[in-house]
Kinemage of the C-alpha trace (Angstrom):
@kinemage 1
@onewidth
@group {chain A} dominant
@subgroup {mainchain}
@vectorlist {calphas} color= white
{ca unk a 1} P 132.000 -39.348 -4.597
{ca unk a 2} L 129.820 -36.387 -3.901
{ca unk a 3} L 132.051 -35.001 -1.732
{ca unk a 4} L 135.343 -35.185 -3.693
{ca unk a 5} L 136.888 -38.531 -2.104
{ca unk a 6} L 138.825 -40.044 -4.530
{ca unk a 7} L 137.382 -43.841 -5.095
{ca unk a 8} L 139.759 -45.175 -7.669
{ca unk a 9} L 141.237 -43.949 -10.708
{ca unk a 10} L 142.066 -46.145 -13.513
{ca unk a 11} L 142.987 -45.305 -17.397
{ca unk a 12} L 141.154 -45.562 -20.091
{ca unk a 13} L 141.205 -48.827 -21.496
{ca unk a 14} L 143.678 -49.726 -24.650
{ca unk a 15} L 141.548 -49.180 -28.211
{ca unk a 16} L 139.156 -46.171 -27.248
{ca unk a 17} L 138.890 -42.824 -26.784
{ca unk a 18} L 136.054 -39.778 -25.969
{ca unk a 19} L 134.692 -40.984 -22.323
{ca unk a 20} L 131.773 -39.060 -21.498
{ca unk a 21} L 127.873 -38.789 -20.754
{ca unk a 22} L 127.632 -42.381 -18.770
{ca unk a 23} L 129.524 -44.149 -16.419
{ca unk a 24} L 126.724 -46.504 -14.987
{ca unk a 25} L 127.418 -49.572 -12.039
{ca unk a 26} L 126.169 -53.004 -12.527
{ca unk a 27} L 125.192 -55.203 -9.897
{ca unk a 28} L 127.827 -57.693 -10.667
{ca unk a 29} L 130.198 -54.568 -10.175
{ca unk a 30} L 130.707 -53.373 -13.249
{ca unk a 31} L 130.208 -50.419 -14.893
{ca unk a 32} L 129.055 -49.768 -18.098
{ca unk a 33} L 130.749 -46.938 -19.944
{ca unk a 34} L 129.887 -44.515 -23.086
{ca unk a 35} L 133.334 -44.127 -24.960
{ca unk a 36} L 134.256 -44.168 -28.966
{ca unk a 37} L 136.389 -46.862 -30.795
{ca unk a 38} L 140.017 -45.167 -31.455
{ca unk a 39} L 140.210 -46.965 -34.679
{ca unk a 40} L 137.619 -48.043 -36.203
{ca unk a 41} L 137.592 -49.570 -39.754
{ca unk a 42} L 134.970 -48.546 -42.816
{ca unk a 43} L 133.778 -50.448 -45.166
{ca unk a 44} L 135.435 -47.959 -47.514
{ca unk a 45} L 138.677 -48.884 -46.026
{ca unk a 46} L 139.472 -45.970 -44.104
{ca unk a 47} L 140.251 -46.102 -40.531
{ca unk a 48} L 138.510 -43.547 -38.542
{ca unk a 49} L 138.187 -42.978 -34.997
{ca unk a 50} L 134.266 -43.062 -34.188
{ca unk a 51} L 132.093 -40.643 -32.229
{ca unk a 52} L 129.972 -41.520 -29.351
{ca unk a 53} L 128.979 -44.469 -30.050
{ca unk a 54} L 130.716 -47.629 -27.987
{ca unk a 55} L 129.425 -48.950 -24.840
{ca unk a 56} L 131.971 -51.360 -23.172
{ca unk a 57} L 131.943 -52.887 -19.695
{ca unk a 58} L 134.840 -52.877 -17.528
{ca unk a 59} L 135.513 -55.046 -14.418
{ca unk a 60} L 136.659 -53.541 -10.938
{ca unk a 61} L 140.398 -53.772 -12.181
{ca unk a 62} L 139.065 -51.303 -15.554
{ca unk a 63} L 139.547 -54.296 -17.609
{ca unk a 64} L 136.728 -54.877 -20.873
{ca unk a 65} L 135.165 -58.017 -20.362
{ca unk a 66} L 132.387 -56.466 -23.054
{ca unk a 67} L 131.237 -54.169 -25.627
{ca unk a 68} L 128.901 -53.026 -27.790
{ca unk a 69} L 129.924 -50.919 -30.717
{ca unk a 70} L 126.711 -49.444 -31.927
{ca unk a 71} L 128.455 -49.597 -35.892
{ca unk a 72} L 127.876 -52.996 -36.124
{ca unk a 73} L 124.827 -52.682 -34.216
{ca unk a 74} L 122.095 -50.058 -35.590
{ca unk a 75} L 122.174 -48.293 -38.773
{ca unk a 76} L 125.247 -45.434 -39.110
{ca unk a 77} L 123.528 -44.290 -42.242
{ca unk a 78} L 119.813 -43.731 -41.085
{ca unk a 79} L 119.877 -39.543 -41.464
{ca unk a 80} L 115.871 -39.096 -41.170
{ca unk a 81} L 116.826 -37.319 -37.750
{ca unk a 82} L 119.916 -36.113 -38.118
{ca unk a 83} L 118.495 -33.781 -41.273
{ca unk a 84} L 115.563 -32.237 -39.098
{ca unk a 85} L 118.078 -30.855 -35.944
{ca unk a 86} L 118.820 -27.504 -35.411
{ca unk a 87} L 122.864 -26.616 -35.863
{ca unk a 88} L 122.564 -23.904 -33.389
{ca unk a 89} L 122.493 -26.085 -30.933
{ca unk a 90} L 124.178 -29.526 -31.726
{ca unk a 91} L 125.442 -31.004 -28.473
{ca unk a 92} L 127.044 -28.513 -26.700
{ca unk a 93} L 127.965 -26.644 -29.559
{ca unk a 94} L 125.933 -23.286 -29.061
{ca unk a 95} L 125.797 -21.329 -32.517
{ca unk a 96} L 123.369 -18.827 -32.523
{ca unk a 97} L 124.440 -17.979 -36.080
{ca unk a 98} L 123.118 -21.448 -37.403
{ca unk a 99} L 120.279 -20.850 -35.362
{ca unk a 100} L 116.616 -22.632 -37.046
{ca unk a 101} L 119.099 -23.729 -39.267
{ca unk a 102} L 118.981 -27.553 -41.107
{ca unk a 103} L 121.120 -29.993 -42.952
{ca unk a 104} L 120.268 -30.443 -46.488
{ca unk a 105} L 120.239 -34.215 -47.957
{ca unk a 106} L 122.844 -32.090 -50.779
{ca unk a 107} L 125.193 -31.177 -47.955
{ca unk a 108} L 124.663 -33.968 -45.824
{ca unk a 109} L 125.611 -36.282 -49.146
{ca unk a 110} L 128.369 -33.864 -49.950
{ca unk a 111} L 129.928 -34.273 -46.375
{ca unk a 112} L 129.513 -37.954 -46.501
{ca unk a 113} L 131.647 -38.041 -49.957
{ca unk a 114} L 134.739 -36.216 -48.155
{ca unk a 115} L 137.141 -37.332 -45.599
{ca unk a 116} L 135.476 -34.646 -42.775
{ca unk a 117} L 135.478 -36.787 -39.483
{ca unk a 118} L 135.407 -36.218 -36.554
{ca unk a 119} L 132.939 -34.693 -33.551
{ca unk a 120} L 130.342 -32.987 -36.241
{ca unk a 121} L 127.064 -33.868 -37.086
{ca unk a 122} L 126.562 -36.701 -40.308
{ca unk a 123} L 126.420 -40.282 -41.308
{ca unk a 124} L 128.572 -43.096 -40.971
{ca unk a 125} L 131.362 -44.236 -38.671
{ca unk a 126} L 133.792 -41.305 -37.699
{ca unk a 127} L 130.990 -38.496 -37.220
{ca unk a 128} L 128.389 -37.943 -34.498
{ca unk a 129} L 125.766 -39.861 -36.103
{ca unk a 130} L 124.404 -41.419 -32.598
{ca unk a 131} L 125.826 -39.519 -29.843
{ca unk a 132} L 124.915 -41.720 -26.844
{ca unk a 133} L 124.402 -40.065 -24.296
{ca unk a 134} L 122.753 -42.684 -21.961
{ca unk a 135} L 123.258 -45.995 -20.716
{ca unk a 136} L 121.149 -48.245 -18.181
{ca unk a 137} L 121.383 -51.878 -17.340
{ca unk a 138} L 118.140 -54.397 -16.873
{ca unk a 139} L 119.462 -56.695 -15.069
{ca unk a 140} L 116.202 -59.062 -15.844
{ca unk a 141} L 117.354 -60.086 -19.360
{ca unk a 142} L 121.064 -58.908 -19.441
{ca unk a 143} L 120.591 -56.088 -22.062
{ca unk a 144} L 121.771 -52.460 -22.155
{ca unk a 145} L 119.239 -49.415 -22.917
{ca unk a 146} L 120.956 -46.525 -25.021
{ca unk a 147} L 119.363 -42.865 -25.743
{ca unk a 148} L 120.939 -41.391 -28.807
{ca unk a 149} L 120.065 -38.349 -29.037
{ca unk a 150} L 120.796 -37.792 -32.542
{ca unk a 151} L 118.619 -41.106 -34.257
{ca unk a 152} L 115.565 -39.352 -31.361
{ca unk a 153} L 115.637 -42.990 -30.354
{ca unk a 154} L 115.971 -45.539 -27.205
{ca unk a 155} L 117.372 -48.745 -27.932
{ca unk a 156} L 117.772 -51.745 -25.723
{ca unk a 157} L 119.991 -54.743 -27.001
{ca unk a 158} L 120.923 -57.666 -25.959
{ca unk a 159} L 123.781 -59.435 -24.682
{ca unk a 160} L 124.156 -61.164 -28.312
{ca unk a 161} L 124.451 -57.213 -29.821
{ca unk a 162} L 120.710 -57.807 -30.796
{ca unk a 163} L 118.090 -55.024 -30.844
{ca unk a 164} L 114.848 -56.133 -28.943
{ca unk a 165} L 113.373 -53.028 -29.313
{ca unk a 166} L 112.972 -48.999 -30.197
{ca unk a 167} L 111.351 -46.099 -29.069
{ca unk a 168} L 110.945 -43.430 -31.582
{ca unk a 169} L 109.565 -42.394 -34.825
{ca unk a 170} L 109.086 -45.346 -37.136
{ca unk a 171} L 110.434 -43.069 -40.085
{ca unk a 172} L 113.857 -43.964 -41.786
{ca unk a 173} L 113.986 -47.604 -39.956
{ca unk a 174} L 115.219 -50.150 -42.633
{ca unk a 175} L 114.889 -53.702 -41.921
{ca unk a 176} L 115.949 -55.591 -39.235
{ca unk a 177} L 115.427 -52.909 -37.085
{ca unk a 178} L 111.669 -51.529 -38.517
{ca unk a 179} L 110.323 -54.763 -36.740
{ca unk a 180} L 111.510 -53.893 -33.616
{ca unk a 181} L 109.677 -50.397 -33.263
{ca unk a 182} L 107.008 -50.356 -30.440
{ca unk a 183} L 103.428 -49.432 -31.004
{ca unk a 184} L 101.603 -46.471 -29.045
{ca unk a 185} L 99.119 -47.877 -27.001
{ca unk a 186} L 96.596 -46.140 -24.478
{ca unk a 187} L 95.971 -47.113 -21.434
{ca unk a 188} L 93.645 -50.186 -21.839
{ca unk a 189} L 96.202 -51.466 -24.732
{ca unk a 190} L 94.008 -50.162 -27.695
{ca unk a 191} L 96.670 -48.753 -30.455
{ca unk a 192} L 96.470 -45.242 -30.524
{ca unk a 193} L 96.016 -43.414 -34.177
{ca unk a 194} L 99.032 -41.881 -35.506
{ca unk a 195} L 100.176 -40.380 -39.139
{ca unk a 196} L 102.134 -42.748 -41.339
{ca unk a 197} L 105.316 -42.840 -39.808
{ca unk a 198} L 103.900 -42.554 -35.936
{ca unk a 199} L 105.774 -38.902 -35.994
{ca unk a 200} L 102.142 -36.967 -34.702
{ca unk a 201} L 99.932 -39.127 -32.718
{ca unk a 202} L 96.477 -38.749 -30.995
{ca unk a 203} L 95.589 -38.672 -26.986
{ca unk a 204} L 98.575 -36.156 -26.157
{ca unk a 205} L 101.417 -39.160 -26.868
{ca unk a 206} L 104.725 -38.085 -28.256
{ca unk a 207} L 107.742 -39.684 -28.805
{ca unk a 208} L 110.983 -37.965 -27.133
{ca unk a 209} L 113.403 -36.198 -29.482
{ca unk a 210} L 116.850 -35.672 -29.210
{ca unk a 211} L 116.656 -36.482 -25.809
{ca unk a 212} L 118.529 -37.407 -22.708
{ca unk a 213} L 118.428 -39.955 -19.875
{ca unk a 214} L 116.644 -42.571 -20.786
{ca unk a 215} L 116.762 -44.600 -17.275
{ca unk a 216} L 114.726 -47.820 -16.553
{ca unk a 217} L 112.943 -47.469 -13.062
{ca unk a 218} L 114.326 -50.539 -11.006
{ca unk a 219} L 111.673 -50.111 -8.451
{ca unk a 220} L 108.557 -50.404 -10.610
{ca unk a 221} L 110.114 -52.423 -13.690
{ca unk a 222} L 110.283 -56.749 -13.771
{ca unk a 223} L 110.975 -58.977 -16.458
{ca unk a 224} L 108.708 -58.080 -19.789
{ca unk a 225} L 107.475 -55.036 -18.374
{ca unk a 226} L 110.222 -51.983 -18.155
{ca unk a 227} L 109.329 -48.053 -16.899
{ca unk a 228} L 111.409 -45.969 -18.014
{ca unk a 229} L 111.987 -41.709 -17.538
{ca unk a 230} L 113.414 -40.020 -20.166
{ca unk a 231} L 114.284 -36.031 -20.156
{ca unk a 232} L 112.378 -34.879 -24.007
{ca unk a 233} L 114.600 -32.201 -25.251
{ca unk a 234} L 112.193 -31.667 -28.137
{ca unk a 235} L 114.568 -30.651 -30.780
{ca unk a 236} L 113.311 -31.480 -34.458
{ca unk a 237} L 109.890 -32.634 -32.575
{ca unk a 238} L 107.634 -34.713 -35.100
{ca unk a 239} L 110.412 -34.983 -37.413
{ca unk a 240} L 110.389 -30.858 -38.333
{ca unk a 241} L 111.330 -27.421 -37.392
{ca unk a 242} L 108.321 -25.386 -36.503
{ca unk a 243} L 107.475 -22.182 -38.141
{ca unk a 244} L 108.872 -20.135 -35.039
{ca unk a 245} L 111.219 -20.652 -32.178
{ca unk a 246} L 109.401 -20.062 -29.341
{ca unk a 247} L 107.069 -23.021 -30.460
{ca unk a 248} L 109.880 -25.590 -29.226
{ca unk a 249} L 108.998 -27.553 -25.510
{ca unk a 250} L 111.092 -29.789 -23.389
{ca unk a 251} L 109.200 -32.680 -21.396
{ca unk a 252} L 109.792 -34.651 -18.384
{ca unk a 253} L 108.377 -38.535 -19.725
{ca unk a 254} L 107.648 -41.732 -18.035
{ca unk a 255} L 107.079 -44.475 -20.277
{ca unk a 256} L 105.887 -48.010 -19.773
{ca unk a 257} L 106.861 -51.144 -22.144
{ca unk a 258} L 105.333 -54.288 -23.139
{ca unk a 259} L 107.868 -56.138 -24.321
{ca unk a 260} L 105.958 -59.321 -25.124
{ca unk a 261} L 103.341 -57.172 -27.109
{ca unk a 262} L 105.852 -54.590 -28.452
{ca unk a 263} L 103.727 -52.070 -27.159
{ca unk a 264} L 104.421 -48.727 -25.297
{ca unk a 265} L 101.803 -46.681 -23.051
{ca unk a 266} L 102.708 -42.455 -21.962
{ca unk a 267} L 102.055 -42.636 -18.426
{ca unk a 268} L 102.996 -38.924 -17.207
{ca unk a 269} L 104.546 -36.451 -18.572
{ca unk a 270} L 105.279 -32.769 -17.921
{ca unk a 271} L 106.881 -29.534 -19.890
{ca unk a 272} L 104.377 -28.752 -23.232
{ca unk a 273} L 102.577 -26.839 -20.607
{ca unk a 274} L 105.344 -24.633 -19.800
{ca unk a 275} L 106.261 -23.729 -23.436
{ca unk a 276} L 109.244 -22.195 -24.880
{ca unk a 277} L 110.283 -21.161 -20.918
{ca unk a 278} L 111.542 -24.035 -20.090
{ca unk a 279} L 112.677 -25.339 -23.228
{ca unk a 280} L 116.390 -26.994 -23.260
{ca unk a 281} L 117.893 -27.211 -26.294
{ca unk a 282} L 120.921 -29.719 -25.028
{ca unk a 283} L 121.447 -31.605 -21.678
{ca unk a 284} L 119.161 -32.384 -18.669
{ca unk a 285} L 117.988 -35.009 -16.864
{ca unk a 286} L 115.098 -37.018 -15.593
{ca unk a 287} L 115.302 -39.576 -12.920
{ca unk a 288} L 113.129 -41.282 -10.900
{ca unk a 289} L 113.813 -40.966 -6.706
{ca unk a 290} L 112.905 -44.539 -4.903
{ca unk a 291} L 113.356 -43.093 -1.526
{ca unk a 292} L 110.494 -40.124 -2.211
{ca unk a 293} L 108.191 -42.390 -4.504
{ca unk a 294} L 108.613 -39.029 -7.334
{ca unk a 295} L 110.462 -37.911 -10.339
{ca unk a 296} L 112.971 -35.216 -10.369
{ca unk a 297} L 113.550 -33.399 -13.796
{ca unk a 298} L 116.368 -30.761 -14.691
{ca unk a 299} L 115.473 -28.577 -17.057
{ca unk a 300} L 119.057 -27.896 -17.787
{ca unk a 301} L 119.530 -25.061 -21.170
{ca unk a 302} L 115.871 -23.639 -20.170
{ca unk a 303} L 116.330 -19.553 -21.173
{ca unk a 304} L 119.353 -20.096 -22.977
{ca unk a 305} L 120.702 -16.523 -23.732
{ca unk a 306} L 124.415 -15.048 -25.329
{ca unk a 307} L 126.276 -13.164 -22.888
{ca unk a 308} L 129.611 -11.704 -23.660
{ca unk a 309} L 130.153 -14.761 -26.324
{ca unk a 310} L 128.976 -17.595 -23.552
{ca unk a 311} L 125.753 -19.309 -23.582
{ca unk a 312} L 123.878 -18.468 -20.373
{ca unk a 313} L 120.918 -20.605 -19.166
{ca unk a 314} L 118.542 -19.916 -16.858
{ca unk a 315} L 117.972 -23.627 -15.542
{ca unk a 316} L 114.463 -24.985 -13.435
{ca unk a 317} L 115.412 -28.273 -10.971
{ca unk a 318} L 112.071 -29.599 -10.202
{ca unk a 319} L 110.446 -32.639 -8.369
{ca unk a 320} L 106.958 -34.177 -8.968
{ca unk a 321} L 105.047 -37.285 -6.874
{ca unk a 322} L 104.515 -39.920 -8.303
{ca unk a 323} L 101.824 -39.268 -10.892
{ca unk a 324} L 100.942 -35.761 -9.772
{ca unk a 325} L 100.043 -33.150 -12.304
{ca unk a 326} L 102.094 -30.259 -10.577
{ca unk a 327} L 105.689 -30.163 -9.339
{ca unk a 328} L 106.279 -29.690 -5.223
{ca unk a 329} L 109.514 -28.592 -5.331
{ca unk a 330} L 110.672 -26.166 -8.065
{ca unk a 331} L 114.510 -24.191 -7.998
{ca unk a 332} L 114.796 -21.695 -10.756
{ca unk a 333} L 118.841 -20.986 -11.069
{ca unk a 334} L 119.837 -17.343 -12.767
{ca unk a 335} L 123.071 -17.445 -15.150
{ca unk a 336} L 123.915 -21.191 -14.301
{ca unk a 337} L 125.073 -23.804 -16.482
{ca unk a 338} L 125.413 -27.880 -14.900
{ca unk a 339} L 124.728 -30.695 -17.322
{ca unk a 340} L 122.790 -32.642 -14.938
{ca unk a 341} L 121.407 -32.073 -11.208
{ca unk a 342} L 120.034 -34.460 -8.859
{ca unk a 343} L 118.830 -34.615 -4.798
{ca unk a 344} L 120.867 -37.226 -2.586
{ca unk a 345} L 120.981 -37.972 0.763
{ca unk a 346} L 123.257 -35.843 3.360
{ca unk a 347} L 123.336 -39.393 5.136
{ca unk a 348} L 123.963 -41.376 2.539
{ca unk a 349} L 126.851 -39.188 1.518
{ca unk a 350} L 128.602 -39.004 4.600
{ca unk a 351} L 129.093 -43.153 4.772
{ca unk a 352} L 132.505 -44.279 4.434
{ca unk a 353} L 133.813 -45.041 1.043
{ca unk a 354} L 134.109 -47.912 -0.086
């Protein structure tokens, strides 16, 4: 726990590998956990070990009693994204010599020929063509909600390994999964005008790229209609790089879905204003706090600087009421790296363990 008592331990279970990012409880008391299949089987024969891209649920004893391998789910081959991001900053792989830098469709069908596998960015099963690096629960339907940072999408699915729906750019989506894109609304519920492929929209919405945390807000969400706060790292925003550096922005987002109408409706968000100085390439976090009624958001990489050959960020922890323009609590942390950061209770810390 938050103060270093041991809870349990358990191993890994038997068939995967790479646990990381999300290890998120279930009111039945389970816990849904982001991990990779340790041998996974192509349709071109070869057995690879994937990256990333397995949610299973374990039971109290660490047993699976589930699990959804996002393979057989989603599309592995779907590059649209994956050729926009910037390789200087690919996970938490910091290489200022790639910086700007994109993936051609000629090397990205040359790597895709070989037998390179393994944690780099590409297509297919056995490279980091998802990398999940979120997982809630909605406990009103029985279906998970992914962010994968490297589709610049938010998936939920359903206990039958279904998609019900996406958030992202409708660009690159094949069928079965280009009907299940949601539609920008405003907020009467009038669609709101957007280029071809929904990548540049009108009335300030944006979809969230390469982004973090996509958590559903328990407090505010019911059945058909799910809130959601998502931490925008804006990498490869609107599908491109821009013309300079500096132009990149991270947001904090709040989202709200109608899931009978396959609609979604921006209802806050915060960072464009702020610019390049709070702009996080990788990481961060943006939650929701039930007990203060407002959202905390980590800008985690913001002023991301070299220094003696390690990357050095200059991170902001903020906190915003509900709906209010301006945050009342900002922290600005000098030469500090943490992948996440979040408030909690002294009191609520100090309870027994379990």
């Amino acid at each position: 726990d938050i103060l270093g008592r041991r809870i349990w331990n358990r191993l890994l279970p038997e068939g995967y590998d790479d646990f990381s990012h999300a290890l998120e409880p279930m009111e039945n008391g389970h816990y849904l956990i982001r991990v990779s299949d340790a041998n996974y089987r192509r349709a071109d024969g070869r057995n690879v070990r994937t990256v990333r891209d397995v949610i299973i649920e374990v039971n109290e004893a660490g047993e699976v009693v589930d699990d959804w391998n996002l393979n057989n789910i989603l599309d592995p081959y779907r590059s649209t994204v994956i050729k926009t991001l910037d390789q200087g900053a690919v996970c938490l792989n910091i290489d200022v010599d790639k910086a700007g830098k994109t993936m051609t469709a000629e090397e990205l069908a040359k790597l895709d020929a070989s037998d390179d596998f393994g944690d780099i960015l590409g297509t297919g099963p056995g490279r980091n063509w998802a990398h999940v690096n979120s997982v809630d629960y909605d406990p009103t339907d029985d279906s998970i909600i992914v962010s994968s940072r490297h589709q610049s999408a938010i998936i939920k699915i359903g206990r039958d390994k279904k998609v019900k729906w996406i958030i992202g750019s409708h660009e690159g989506w094949k069928k079965p999964f280009a009907d299940k894109l949601l539609t920008p609304v405003d907020a009467s519920g009038k669609p709101i005008a957007c280029d071809k492929f929904m990548n540049h929209c009108e009335n300030k919405f944006d979809w969230t790229w390469t982004q973090h945390t996509a958590w559903r807000i328990n407090e505010k969400s019911k059945k058909g209609d799910v809130y959601l706060t998502v931490f925008d790292n804006g990498d490869g925003r609107g599908m491109e790089q821009p013309a300079l550096a500096d132009m990149k922005y991270t947001r904090l987002v709040v989202y709200r879905v109608n899931e009978s109408k396959m609609t979604i409706e921006q209802i806050w968000t915060y960072g464009e204003e702020k610019g390049h100085d709070y702009y996080s390439p990788v990481t961060g976090l943006c939650e929701y706090a039930g007990d203060k009624d407002s959202v905390v958001g980590y800008f985690s990489t913001a002023g991301m600087r070299v220094s003696k050959g390690k990357a050095m960020p200059s991170p902001y922890l903020t906190e915003f009421d509900w709906g209010a323009k301006e945050p009342s609590v900002v922290m600005h942390l000098k030469d500090t790296f943490g992948y996440q950061a979040w408030p909690f209770s002294i009191q609520e810390a100090m309870k027994p363990s379990k």
